[in-house]
C-alpha positions as a printed NumPy array, in Angstrom:
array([[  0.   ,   0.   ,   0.   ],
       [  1.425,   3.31 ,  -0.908],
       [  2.24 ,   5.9  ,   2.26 ],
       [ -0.661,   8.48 ,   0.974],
       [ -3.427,   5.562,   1.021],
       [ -2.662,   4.237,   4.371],
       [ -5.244,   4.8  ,   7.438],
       [ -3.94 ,   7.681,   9.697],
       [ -3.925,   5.084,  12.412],
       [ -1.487,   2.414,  10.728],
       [  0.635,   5.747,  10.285],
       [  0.432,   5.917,  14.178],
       [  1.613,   2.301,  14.457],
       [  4.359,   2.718,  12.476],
       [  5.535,   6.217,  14.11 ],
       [  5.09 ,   4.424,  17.143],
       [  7.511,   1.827,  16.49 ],
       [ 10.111,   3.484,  14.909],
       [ 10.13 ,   5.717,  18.416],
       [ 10.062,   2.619,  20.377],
       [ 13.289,   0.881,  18.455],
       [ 14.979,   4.23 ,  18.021],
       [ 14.431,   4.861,  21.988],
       [ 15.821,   1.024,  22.54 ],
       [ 18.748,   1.384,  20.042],
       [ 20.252,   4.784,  20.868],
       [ 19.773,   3.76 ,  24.802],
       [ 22.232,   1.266,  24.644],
       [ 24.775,   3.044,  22.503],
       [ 24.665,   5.752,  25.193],
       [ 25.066,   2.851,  28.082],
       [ 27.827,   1.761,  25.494],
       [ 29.503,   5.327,  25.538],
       [ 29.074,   6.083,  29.604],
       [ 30.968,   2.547,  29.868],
       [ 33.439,   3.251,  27.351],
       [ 34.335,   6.677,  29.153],
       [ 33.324,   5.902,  32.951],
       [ 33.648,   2.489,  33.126],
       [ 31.13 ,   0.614,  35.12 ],
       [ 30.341,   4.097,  37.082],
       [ 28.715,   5.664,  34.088],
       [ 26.257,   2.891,  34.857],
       [ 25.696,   3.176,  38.335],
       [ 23.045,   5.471,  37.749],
       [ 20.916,   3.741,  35.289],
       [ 20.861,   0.516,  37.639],
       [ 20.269,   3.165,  40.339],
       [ 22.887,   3.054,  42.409],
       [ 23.4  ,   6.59 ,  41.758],
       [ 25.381,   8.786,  39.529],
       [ 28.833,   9.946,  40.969],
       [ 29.095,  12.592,  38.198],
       [ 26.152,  14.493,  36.141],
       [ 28.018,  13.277,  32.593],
       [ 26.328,  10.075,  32.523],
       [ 23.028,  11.468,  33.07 ],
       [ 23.411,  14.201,  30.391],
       [ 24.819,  11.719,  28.138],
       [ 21.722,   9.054,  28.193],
       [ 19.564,  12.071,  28.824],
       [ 21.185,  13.272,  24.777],
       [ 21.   ,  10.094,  23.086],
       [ 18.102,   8.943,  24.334],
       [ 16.161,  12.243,  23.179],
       [ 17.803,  12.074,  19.767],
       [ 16.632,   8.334,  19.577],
       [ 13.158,   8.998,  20.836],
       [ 12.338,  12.231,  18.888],
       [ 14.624,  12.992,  16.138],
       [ 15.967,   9.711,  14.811],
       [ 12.131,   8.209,  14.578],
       [ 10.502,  11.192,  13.248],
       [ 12.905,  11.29 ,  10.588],
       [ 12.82 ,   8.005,   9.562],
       [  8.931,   7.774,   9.45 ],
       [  8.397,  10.826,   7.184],
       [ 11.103,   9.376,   4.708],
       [  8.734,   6.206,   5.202],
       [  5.671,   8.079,   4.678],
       [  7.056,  10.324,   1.4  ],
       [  9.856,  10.434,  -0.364],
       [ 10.055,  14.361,  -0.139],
       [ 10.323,  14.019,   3.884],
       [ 11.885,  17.391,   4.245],
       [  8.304,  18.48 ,   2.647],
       [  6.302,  16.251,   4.327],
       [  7.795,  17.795,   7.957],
       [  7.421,  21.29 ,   6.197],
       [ 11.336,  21.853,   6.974],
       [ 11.26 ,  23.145,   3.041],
       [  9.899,  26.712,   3.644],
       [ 12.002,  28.924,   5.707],
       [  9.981,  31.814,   6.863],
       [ 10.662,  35.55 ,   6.59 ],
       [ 12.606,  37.236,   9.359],
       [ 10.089,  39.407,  10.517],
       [  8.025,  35.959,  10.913],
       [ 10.639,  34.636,  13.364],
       [ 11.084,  38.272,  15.208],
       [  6.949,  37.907,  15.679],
       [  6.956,  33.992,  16.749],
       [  9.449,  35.042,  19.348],
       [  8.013,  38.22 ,  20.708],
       [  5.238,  36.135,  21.346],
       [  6.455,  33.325,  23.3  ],
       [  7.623,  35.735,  25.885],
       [  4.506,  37.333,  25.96 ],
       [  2.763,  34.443,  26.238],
       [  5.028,  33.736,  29.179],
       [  3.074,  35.881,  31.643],
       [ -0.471,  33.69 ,  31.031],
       [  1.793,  30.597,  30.99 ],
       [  2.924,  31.578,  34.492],
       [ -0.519,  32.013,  35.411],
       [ -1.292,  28.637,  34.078],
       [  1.056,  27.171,  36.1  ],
       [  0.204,  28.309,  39.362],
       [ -3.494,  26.976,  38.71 ],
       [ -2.646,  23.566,  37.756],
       [ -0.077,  23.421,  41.137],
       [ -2.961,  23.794,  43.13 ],
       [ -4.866,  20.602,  41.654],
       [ -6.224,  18.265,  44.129],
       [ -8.041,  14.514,  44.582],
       [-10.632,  13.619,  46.139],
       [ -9.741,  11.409,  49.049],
       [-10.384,   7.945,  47.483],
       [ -7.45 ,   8.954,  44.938],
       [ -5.36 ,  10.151,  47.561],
       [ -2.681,   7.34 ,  46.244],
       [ -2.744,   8.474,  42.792],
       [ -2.308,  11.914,  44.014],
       [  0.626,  10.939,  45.998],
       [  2.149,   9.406,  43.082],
       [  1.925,  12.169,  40.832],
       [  3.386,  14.239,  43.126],
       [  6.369,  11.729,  43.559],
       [  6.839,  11.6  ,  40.063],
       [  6.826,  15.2  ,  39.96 ],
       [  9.578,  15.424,  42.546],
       [ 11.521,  12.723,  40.783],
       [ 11.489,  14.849,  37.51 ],
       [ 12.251,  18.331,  39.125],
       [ 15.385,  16.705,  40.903],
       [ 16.583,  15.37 ,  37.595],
       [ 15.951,  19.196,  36.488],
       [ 17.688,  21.154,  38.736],
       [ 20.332,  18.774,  38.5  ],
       [ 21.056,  19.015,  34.625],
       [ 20.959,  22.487,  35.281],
       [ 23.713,  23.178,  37.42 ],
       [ 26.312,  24.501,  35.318],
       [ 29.775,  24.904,  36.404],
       [ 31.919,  27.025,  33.577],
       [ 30.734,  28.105,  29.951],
       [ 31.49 ,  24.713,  28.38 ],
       [ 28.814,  23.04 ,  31.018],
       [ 26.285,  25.96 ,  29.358],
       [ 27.384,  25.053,  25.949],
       [ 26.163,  21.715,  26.427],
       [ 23.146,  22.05 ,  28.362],
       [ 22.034,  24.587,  25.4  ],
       [ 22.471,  21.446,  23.28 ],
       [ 20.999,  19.026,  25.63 ],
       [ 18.037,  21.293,  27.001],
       [ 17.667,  23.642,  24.277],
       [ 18.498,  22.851,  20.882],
       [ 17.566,  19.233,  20.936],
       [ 14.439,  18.945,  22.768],
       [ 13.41 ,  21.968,  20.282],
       [ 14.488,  20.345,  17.13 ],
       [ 13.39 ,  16.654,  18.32 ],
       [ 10.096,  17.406,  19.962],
       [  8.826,  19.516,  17.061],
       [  9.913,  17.533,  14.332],
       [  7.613,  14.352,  16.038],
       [  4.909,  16.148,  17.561],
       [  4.342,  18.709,  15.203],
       [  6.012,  17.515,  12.274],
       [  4.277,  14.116,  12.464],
       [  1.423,  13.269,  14.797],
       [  0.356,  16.766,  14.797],
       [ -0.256,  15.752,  10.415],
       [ -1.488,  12.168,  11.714],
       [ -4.368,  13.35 ,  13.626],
       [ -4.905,  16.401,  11.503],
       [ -5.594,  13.876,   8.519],
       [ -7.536,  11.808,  10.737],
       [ -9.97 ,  14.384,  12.466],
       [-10.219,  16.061,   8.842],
       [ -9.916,  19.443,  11.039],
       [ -6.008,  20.645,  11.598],
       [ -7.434,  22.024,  14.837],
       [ -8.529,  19.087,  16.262],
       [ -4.669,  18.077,  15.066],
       [ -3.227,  20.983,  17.005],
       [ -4.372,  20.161,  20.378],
       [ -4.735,  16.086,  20.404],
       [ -0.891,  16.545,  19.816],
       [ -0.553,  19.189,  22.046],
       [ -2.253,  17.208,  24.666],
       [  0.583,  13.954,  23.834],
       [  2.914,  16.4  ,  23.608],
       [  2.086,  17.351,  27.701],
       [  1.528,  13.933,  28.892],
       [  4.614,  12.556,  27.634],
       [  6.363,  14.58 ,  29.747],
       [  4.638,  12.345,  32.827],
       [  4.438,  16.229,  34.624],
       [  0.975,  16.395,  35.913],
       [  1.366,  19.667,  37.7  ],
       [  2.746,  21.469,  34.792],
       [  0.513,  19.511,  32.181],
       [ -1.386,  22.501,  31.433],
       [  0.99 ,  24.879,  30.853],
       [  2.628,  22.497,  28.788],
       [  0.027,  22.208,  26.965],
       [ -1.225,  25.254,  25.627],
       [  2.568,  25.872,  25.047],
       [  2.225,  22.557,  22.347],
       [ -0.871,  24.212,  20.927],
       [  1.144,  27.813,  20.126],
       [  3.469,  25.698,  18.541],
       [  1.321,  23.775,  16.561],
       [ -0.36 ,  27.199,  15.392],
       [  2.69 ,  28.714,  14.573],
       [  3.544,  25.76 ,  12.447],
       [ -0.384,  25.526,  10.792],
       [  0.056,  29.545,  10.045],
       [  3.32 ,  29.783,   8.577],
       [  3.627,  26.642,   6.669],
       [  6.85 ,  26.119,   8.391],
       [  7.689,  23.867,  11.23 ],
       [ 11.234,  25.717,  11.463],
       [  9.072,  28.55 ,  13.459],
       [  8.092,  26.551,  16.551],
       [ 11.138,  24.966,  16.65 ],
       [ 13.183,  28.485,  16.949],
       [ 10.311,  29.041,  19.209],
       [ 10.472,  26.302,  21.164],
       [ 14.223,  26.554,  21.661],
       [ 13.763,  30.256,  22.532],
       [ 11.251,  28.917,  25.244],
       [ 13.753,  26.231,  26.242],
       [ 16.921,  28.462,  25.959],
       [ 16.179,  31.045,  27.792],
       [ 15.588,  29.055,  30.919],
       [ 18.97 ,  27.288,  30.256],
       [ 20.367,  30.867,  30.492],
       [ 19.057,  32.273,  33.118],
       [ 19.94 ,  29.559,  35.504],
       [ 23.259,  29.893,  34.645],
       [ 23.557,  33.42 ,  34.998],
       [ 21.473,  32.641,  38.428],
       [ 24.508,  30.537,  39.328],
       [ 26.845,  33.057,  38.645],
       [ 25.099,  35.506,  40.897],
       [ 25.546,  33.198,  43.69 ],
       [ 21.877,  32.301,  43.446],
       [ 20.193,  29.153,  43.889],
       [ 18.957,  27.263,  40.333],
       [ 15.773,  25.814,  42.484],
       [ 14.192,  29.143,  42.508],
       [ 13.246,  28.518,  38.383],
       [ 10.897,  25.811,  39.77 ],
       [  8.792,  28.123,  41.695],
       [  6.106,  30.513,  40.465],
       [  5.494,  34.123,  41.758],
       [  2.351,  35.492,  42.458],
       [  1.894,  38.107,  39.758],
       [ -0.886,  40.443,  40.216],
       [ -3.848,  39.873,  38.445],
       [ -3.496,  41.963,  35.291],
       [ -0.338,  40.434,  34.153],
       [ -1.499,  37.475,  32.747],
       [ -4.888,  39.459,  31.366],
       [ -1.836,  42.193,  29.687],
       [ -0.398,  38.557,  28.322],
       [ -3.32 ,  37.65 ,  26.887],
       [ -4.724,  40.536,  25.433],
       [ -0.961,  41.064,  23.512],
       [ -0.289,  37.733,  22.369],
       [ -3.629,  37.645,  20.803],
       [ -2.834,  40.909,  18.893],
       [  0.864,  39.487,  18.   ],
       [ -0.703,  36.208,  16.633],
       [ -3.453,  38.366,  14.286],
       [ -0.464,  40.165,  13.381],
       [  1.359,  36.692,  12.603],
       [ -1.751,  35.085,  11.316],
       [ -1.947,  37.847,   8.376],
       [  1.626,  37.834,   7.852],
       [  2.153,  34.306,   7.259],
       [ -1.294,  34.274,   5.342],
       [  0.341,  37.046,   2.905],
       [  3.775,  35.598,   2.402],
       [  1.372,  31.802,   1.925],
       [ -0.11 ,  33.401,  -0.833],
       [  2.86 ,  35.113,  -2.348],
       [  4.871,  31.735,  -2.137],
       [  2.176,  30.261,  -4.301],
       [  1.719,  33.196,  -6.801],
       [  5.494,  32.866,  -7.279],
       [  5.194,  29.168,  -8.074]])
């Protein structure tokens, strides 16, 4: 059966499996290269006995994204079309002013996000799922450790990396799957590339097992997905998503510099009331402006062709 005939869902299957053999096959080269630099330490971890230095950990952490997201996304468009940098829209690279817009409005979308935040923090249970509760807020715990741990960043070279690791990866692998593919899956499915946007979005959030930041997370997928639907391009949520991703990386260095704990990143400030309505109010006027931008240069692209 050719790719463009197949049932959305087989596509699923096989995006599926190409994630779960790239996640299995680039896991063990990185237990291969943690051996192969820190001998039977670089494993300690992983068995859970503990990592004596951070290396290991960013090491699986950077293989195992690029063999989860990149490496399977990849290899599923080529499957799916033999123009795969078409297929994941990486063909079109938007105007500058597009990119200057998708930025501005990640960090005003910031101030809602925040907002966000706070409000899902404050979820509760009822008392007969008191033991989920407590195990969401374990794995929570588990995951913020493994955070603020990545993030502690010693000289430039440690920032480098962690740009890499937290930043540009992430960005590039994340997008390229979630928006690149499923985000296409469902839209073909639903026959509505809303309905695409947010089932992805909402993937997109629970893969990352947070529940107290799921959504934040979230709606943060759905911009993305927008940004991508709008401007044809997926390069625009992934500069945005590594702007997002980046800037965090940044500041807790520069935190660290100042003497300052990293944990404070991790907590959420009570911002009056108007700051997320002042978010709101201009990222909707910077995505009209981005809507009609990326409608006009659409329409020019195809006048050209």
């Amino acid at each position: 059966m050719r790719s463009k005939d197949r049932h959305p869902f087989i596509s699923l299957l096989y995006l599926l499996f190409f994630c779960l053999a790239g996640s299995l096959l680039f896991t063990v080269v990185a237990l291969a290269v943690c051996w192969l630099a820190f001998g039977m330490d670089g494993l300690a971890g992983f068995t859970g006995g503990g990592y004596s230095s951070i290396w290991p950990m960013r090491i699986i952490q950077l293989f195992g994204s690029a063999g989860t997201f990149i490496f399977p996304a990849l290899l599923f468009a080529k499957n799916e079309d033999s123009d795969y940098p078409g297929y994941l829209k990486l063909d079109k690279v938007p105007g500058l002013l597009i990119m200057v817009l998708s930025v501005l409005i990640i960090y005003s979308f910031s101030g809602f996000i925040d907002w966000t935040t706070q409000l899902n923090q404050k979820m509760s249970f009822p008392g007969f799922l008191r033991d989920l509760e407590q195990w969401m807020k374990d794995k929570e715990d588990q995951l913020e450790k493994l955070t603020l741990q990545l993030l502690v960043m010693k000289n430039g070279w440690e920032l480098i990396f962690n740009i890499l690791l937290i930043a540009i990866i992430p960005a590039l692998g994340e997008e390229l799957l979630f928006r690149g593919c499923i985000q296409r899956i469902f839209s073909k499915w639903t026959g509505n590339y809303q309905l695409g946007i947010w089932i992805a979005a909402t993937i997109f959030s629970a893969i990352h097992v947070q529940f107290y930041g799921f959504l934040p997370r979230m709606l943060l997928g759905a911009l993305f997905g927008y940004l991508m639907a709008w401007s044809g391009s997926l390069w625009v949520p992934i500069i945005a998503h590594f702007i997002n991703n980046g800037t965090a990386v940044v500041a807790a260095y520069m935190m660290q510099r100042r003497g300052e704990p990293v944990n404070i990143l991790e907590k959420t400030g009570n911002n009056p009331g108007y700051v997320p309505l002042l978010s709101v109010v201009f990222t909707s006027i910077l995505l009209i402006l981005f809507y009609k931008m990326s409608e006009r240069q659409v329409k020019k692209n195809q006048h050209e062709k």
